[in-house]
N, C-alpha and C positions, 0 to 999 in steps of 0.2 A: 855210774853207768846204770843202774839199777833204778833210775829216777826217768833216765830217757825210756826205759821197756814198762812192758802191758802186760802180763798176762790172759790171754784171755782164752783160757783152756780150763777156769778154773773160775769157780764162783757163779753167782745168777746168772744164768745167761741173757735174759732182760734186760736186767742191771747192766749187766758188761757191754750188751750190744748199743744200748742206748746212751750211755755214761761216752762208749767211742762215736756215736754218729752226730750226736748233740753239737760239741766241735766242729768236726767236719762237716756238718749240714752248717754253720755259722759260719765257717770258714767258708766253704760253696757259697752260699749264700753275699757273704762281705763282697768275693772275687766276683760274684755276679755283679752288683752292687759297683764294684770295683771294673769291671768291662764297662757294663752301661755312665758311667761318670762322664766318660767321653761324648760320645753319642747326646747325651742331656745337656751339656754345657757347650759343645760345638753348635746340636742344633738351635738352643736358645739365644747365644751369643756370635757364630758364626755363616750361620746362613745355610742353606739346604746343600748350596754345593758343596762347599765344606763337610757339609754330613753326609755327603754320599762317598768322599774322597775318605773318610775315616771308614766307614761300611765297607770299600772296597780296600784299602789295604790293611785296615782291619782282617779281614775275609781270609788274608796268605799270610799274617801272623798266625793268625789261628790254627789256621793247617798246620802249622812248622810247630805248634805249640800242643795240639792233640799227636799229632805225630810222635814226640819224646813222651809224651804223658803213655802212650799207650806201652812206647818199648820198657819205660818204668816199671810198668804192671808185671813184666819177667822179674826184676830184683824186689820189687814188692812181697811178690812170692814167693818168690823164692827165700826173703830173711825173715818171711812169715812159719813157713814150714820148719828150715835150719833153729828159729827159736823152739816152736815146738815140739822138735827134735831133741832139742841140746846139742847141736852141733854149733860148736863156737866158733872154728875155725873155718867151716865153710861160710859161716854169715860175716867172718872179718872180711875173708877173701872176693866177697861177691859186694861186696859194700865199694873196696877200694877198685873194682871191675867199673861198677857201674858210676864210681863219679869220673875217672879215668874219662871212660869213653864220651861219657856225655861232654867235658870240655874239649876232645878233640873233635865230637861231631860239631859242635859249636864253632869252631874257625872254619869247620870244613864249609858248610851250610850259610854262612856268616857272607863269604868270599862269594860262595856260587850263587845267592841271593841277590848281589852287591853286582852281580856278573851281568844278570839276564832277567831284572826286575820291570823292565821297562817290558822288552819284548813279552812277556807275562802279563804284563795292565795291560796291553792289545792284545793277545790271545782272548780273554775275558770280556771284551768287546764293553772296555772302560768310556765312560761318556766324555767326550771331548772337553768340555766344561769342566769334568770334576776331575782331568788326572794330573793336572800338576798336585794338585792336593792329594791326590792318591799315592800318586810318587812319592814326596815328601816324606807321609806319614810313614810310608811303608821304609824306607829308606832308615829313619832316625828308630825303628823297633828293630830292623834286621839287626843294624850295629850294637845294638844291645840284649841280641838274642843269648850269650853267652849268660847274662842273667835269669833269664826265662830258663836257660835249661837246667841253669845251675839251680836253681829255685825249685825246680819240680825234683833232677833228682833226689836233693838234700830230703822235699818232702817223701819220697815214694820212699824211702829209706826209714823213717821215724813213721808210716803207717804199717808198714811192714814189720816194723818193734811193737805195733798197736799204741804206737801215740800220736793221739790227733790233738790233742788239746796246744803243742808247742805251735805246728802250723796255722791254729788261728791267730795266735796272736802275734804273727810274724803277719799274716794277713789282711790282721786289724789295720796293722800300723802302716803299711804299705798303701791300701785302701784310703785310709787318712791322709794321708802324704799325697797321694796320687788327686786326691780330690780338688785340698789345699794350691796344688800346685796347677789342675786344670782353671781354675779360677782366675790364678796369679797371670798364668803364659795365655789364655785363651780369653779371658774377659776382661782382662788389665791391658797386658800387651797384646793383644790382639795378634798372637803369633798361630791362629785359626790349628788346620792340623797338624803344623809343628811342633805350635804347643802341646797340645793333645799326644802326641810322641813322648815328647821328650818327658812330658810328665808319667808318663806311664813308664819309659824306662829308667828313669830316677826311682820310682817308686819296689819295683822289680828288684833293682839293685843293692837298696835298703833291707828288701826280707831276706835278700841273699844270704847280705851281709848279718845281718843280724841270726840267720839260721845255723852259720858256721861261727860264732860266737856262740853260740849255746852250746855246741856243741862239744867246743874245746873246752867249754868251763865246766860241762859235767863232764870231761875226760872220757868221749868217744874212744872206740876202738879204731877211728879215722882220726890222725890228728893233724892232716892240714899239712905237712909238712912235706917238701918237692920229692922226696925218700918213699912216702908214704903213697903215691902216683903210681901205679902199674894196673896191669889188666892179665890177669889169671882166665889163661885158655879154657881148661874146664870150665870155670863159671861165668864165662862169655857165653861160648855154648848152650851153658844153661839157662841165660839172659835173653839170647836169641830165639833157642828152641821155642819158650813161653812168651816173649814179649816181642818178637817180630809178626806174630800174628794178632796181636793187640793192636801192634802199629801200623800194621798195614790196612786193619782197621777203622782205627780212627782215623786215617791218610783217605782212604777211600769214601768214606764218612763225609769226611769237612771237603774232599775234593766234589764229592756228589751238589753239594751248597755253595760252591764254588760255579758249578755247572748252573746250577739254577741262580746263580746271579748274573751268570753270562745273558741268560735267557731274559729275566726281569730288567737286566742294563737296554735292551732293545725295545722295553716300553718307555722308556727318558728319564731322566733325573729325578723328577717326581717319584716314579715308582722304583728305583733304587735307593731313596732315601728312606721312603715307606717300608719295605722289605727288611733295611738295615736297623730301622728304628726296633720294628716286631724281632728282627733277628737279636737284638739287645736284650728284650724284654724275656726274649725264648728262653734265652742265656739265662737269665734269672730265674725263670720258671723250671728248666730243666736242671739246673745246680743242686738243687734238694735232692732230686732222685739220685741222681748221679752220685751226688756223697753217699746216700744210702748205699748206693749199690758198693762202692770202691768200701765199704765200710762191714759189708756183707762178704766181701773178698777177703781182707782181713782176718775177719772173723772165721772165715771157713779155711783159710790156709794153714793158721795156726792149729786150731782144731781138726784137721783134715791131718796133719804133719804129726800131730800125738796121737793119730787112730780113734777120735771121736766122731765119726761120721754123723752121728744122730743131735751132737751138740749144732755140728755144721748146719746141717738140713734146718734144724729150728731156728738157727740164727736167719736161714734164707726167707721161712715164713713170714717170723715176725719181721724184718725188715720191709718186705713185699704189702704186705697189711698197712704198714707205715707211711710207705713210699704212695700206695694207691690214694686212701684218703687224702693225704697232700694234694697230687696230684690235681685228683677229683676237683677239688675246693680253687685251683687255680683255675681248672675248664670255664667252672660257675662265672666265675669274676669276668673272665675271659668272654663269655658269651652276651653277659648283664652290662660290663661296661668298657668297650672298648675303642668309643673317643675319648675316654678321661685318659687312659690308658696310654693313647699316641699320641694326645696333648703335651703329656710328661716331656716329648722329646723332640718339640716346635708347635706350633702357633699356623704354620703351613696348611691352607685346606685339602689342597691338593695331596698334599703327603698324608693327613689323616684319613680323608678318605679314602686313599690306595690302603694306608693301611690295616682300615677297617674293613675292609674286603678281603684281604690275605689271611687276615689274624681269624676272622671267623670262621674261617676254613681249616688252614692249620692246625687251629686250638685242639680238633678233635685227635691230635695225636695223644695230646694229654690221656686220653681213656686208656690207652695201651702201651704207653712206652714205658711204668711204672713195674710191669710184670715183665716185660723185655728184659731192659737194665737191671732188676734185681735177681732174675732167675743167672743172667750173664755174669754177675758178680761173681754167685753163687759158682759156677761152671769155672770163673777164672782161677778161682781160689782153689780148686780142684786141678788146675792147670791144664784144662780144655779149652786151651785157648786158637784151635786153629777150628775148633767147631766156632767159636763165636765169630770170627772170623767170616769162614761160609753167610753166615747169618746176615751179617755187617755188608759182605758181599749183593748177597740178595736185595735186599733193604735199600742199600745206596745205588746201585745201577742196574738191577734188573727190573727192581718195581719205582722206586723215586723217581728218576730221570726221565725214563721213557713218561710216566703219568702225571707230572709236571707240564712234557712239552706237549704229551694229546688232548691232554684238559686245556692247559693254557696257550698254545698256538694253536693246535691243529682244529682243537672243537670252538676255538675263539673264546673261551672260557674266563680269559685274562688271569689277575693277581688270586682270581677265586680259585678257577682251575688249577694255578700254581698251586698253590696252599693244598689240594686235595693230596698230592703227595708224599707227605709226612705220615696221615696216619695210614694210607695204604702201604704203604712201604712197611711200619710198624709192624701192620695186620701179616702181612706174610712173614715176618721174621718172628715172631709168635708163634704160629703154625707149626715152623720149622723147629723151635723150640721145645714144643709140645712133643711134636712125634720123636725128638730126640728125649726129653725124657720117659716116655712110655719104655722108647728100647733098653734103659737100663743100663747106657752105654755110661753114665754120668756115674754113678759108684766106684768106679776104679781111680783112682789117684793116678795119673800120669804124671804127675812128678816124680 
């Protein structure tokens, strides 16, 4: 048991914080790596339609998949603090809570997905050309969503013990698999985004698998067994209270991206392949920070849960410092060369030049979303998660959406206009972040 936990209340905090992000930024990093595989060998081997049909139900995986990632962030935290407590028995009890519920949301989600998917690719104003492809893809990930969720909570559990280093290399291998296999179904058989499915949920099911194998072999306090299946009221409670505003969150988030693909679907196939290509790339781009931050969460839960406030706060800086220069160095690249960039993901002129218009627009989120996501870690780990939330709020439909559609329709601005919405949205959630911490409300542990 003792091999699966971290401490990280204890020793360099440098060392500790970096020794846990290193994995996890690798892991981020592979999974990004591991999304865009699709995208590079559809558009290379299956043609623009195809890659828009992947882009688009790509798009409501994603949601269904930030969605559980976010409600994670409540048992995250919650067996981040319970360690650094010593409380052993509320971390058993909220462990066998949150895989419980995650497999029942998963049939639940599974069925209503499988219900009203179609009527959903026309809400989104899906381009006639690309939706049986859309359908398909979307179709052969729902059925295998039970992996996806099983997968995140297994991991949100072992980050929460402060171990990131197992979920890379359930990642790696996934990553591999999923690549192997895009190759096989999509450039062999020519099964376009079926293949591209089906290999992604083969590969999902493999780190599942392999997650809950490790775990039984280091003799978890979860052993897998139909006995070991319940859900403890208190620490549902306590899973919702924290982690329903994470997910409502990231729901609101990726449905914002969603909205704005409704809008980019109404300039033609060109420019929703263009959009989904950069949205790939994003994915990679943004995967660093983001482990920072979920890494900075960690860090502050644990240490916030023993009454170090001051270890917490320094894990926040240095993380933030980390996260920025990263960042930074992607804008450059971003700015310097970005038809090499959408080359990576067809041969298409059309498509690179939509989306070399988007992407140099966009890119400027990069300067700000670095102090976002890491300050928001930092907050979550504290279990302020219904402020990040507000934030999340603002960010995705008070400034994103409307600035999207006045730049990009209204001022005729096109894929440029789009693009300006990312980092305004940022810039106001920032703002927001700022005058919450001045107020001083961020020192109290609402856990």
């Amino acid at each position: 048991m003792q091999k699966i936990e971290n401490n990280l209340t204890q020793g360099n905090l440098f060392t500790k914080l970096v020794l846990f992000a290193l994995p996890f930024l690798a892991s981020n990093l592979i999974q990004s790596f591991y999304n865009v595989a699709d995208m590079l060998i559809v558009g290379n081997f299956a043609g623009m339609v195809s890659m828009s049909g992947v882009n688009i139900g790509g798009q409501v995986t994603f949601i269904l998949t930030n969605v559980v990632v976010g409600f994670t962030m409540g048992a995250t935290v919650l067996i981040g603090q319970y360690l650094g407590s010593g409380n052993r028995v509320a971390l058993e009890r909220v462990t066998a809570t949150i895989i419980t519920l995650l497999l029942v949301l998963s049939v639940v989600v599974t069925a209503l997905m499988l219900a009203f998917k179609r009527p959903l690719l026309n809400s989104i104003k899906t381009p006639a050309e690309a939706f049986a492809e859309s359908d398909v893809y979307l179709t052969v990930t729902v059925i295998g969503i039970v992996f996806i969720f099983g997968y995140n909570a297994l991991a949100a559990i072992l980050r929460g013990m402060g171990n990131s280093r197992q979920p890379f290399y359930f990642v790696l291998v996934a990553c591999i698999t999923n690549i192997v296999l895009d190759l096989l179904f999509v450039a062999v058989f020519q099964w376009k985004a079926f293949g591209a499915a089906l290999a992604t949920v083969i590969s999902q099911a493999l780190s599942t698998v392999f997650c809950i194998v490790y775990m039984v072999k280091n003799r978890f306090h979860f052993d897998f067994r139909v006995s070991s299946f319940r859900i403890y009221v208190d620490q549902l409670a306590k899973i919702t209270r924290i982690g329903l505003p994470t997910c409502v969150q990231n729901a609101v988030t990726s449905l914002s991206f969603l909205f704005l693909t409704a809008i980019v679907n109404t300039f033609g196939v060109g420019a929703s392949a263009a959009v989904g290509a950069v949205g790939k790339f994003n994915s990679f781009a943004f995967m660093p920070v983001m482990a920072i931050s979920a890494s900075i969460s960690s860090v502050a839960a644990q240490n916030i849960g023993a009454g170090k406030m001051d270890r917490a706060i320094a894990a926040c800086r240095v993380g933030t410092a980390f996260a920025v220069v990263l960042m930074w160095v992607f804008f450059l690249g971003v700015q310097l060369f970005p038809g090499q960039i959408l080359a990576l993901f067809g041969r298409d002129t059309e498509m690179i030049q939509n989306g070399i218009t988007y992407l140099r627009s966009f890119s400027f989120d990069f300067l700000i979303v670095p102090f976002v996501f890491c300050i928001n870690g930092f907050l979550i780990g504290g279990g302020h998660t219904f402020f990040t939330l507000i934030t999340s709020m603002l960010s995705a439909m008070v400034l994103r959406i409307p600035v999207c559609w006045i730049f990009g329709i209204a001022l005729d601005k096109g894929l440029f206009g789009v693009g300006l919405g990312a980092p305004i949205a940022s810039a106001g959630a920032l703002l927001l972040i700022i005058g919450y911490m001045i107020s001083g409300k961020w020192k109290k542990n609402a856990v």
